[in-house]
C-alpha positions in Angstrom: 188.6 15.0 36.3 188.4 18.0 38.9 187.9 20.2 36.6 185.3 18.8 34.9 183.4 18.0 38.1 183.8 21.4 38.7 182.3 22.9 35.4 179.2 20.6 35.5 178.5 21.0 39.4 178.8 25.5 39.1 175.9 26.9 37.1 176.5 28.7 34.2 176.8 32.8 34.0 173.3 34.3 33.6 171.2 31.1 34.2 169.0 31.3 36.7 167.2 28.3 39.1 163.7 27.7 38.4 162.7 28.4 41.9 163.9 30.7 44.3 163.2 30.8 48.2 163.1 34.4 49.6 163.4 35.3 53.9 161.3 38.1 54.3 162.4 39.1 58.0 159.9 40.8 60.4 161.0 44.4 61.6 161.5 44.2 65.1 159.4 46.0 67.7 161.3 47.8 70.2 158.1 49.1 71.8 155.0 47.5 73.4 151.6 49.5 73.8 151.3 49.5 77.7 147.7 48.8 79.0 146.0 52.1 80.4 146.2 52.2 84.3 142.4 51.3 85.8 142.5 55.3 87.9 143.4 57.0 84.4 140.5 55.1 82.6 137.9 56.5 85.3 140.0 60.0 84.9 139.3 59.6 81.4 135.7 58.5 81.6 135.1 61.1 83.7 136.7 63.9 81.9 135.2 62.9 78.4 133.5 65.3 75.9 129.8 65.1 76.2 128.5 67.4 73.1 125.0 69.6 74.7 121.9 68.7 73.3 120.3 70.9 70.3 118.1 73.7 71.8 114.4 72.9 71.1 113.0 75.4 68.5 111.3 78.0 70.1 107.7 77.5 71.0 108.1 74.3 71.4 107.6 74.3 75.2 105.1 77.1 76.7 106.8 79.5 78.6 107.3 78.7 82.6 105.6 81.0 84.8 107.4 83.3 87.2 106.0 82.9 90.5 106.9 86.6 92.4 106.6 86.6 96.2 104.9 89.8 97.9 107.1 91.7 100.1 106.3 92.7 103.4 105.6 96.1 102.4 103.0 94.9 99.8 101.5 92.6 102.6 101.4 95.0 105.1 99.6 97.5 102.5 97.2 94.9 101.4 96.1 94.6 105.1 95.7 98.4 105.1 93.6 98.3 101.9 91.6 95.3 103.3 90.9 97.7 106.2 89.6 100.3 104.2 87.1 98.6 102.6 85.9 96.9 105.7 85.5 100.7 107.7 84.0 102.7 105.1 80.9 101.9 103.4 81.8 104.1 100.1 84.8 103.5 98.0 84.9 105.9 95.0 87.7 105.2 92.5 88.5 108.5 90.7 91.3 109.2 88.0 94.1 111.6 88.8 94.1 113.8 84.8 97.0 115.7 86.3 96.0 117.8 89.2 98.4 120.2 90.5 99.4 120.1 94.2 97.2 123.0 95.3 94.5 121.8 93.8 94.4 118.4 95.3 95.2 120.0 98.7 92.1 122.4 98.4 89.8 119.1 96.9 91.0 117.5 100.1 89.6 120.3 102.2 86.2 120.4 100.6 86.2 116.4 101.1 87.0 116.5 104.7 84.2 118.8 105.2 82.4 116.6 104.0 83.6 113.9 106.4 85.3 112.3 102.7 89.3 110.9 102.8 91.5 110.3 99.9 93.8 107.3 100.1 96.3 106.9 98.2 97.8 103.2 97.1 99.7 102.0 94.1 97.7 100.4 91.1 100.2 96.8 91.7 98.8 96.6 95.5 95.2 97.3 94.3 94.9 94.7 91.7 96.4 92.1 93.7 94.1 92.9 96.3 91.0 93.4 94.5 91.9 89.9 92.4 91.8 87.9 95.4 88.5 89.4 97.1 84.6 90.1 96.3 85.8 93.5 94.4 87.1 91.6 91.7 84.7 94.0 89.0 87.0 96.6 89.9 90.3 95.2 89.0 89.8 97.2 85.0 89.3 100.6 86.7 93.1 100.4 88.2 94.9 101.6 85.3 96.8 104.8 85.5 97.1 107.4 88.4 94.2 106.5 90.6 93.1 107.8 93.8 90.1 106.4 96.0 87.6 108.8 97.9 86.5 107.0 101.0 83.7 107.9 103.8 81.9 106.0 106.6 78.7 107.0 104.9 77.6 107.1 101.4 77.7 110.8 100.6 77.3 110.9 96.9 76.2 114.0 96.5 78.8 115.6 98.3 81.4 114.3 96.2 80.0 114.6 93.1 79.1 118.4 94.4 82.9 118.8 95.3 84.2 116.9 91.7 82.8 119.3 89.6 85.0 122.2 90.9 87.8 120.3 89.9 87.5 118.6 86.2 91.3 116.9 86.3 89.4 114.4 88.6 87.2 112.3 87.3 84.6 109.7 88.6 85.5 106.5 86.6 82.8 104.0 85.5 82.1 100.9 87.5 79.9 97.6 86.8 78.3 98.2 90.7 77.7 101.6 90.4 78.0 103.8 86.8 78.7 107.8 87.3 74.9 108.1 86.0 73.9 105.9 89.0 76.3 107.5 91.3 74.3 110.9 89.9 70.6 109.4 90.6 71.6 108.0 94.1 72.7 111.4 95.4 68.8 112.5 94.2 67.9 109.5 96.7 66.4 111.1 100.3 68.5 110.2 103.4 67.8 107.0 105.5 65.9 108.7 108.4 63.0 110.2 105.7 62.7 106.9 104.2 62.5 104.8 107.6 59.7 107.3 108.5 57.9 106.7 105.4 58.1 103.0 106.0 57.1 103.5 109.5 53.8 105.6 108.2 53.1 103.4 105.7 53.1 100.5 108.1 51.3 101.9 110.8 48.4 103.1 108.3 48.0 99.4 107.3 47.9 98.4 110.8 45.6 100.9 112.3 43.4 100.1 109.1 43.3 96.7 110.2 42.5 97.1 113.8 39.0 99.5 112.7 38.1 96.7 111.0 38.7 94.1 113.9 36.7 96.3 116.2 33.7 96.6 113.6 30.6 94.0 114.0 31.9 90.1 113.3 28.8 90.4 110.9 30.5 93.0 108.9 33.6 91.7 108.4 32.6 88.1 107.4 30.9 90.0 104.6 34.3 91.9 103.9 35.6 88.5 103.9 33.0 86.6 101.6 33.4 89.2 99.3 37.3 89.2 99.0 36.5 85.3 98.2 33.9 86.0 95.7 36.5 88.5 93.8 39.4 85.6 94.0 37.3 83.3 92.4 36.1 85.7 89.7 40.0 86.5 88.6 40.6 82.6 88.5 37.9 81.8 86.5 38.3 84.6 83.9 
């Protein structure tokens, strides 16, 4: 009876239950993730990687402009230039065509003669000088070796008497004054012969005048009537 409990109750060899329950087991964690600490998070914000913008392509933006500040030196010869222009009434910019030494020492001979300096300054200090002031025509003549001829007086014909010895120097061109005009005003007489041409010319008129007050008042109404009659005649025609 044992036995054949025991044969029906054990499954046979190689059969198989129709369904089957399976334990799938989680692996264990033997490690957590810890959270950050809050100083390393700022450490971390802090230190992050922060790619640089792309470069704009060039052209883009115009160019920024490089302000240069003027030295004392360059002040202090600005003020020296200013000072020439307000002492001498003629400033003659002439161009340097390589003149030896012994030729600009004899030039400067004949010019003080002639009661004529040569000053010397640097083309930068002129332009920024001439720029800024009442001189600004000039600022095109500065370019190369220049030298500037200066007297109290205009004496135009002296220097251009004195520049033709020496033909590395050259009279350059100016909008005020051309070489031609520097050339026609040396052919002009002094001031003293042309104030006493104005005076005679003045008091010709005058003494004209007073004859004619002293004549009869009869006479010069009809000097008078007869300017008027000539008016109206050029009006009307």
């Amino acid at each position: 009876m044992a036995a054949t409990l025991c044969v029906k109750l054990l499954p046979k060899q190689g059969w198989l239950p129709l369904t089957q329950s399976v334990r799938h087991g989680s692996k264990a964690v033997t490690r957590h993730r810890k959270p950050m600490h809050f100083l390393k998070q700022k450490l971390m914000a802090v230190t992050e990687y922060i790619p640089p913008k792309a470069p704009a392509p060039p052209g883009a933006y115009p160019a920024p402009t490089r302000v240069v500040e003027e030295s004392a030196f360059v002040r202090l010869l600005k003020r020296n230039l200013e000072k020439v222009f307000q002492d001498y009434k003629m400033v003659a910019v002439v161009q340097n065509n390589g003149c030896s030494a012994n030729d600009m020492i004899m030039l400067k001979n004949r010019l003080h003669k002639h009661d004529i300096h040569v000053k010397f300054f640097s083309n930068q200090v002129m332009c920024s000088f001439v720029k800024e002031s009442v001189y600004s025509n000039m600022a095109p003549l500065f370019i190369g070796p220049t030298v500037l001829f200066v007297s109290k007086e205009p004496k135009a014909k002296e220097l251009l008497a004195t520049l033709r010895v020496i033909p590395q120097m050259v009279l350059l061109d100016d909008t005020l004054l051309s070489v031609q005009g520097v050339a026609h005003y040396s052919k002009l007489p002094s001031v003293s012969v042309v104030q006493g041409e104005l005076v005679g010319g003045l008091s010709v008129l005058t003494s004209h005048t007073a004859s004619l007050l002293q004549r009869h008042p009869a006479h010069l109404a009809a000097l008078l009537q007869q300017y008027v009659t000539q008016q109206d005649t050029e009006e009307a025609t």
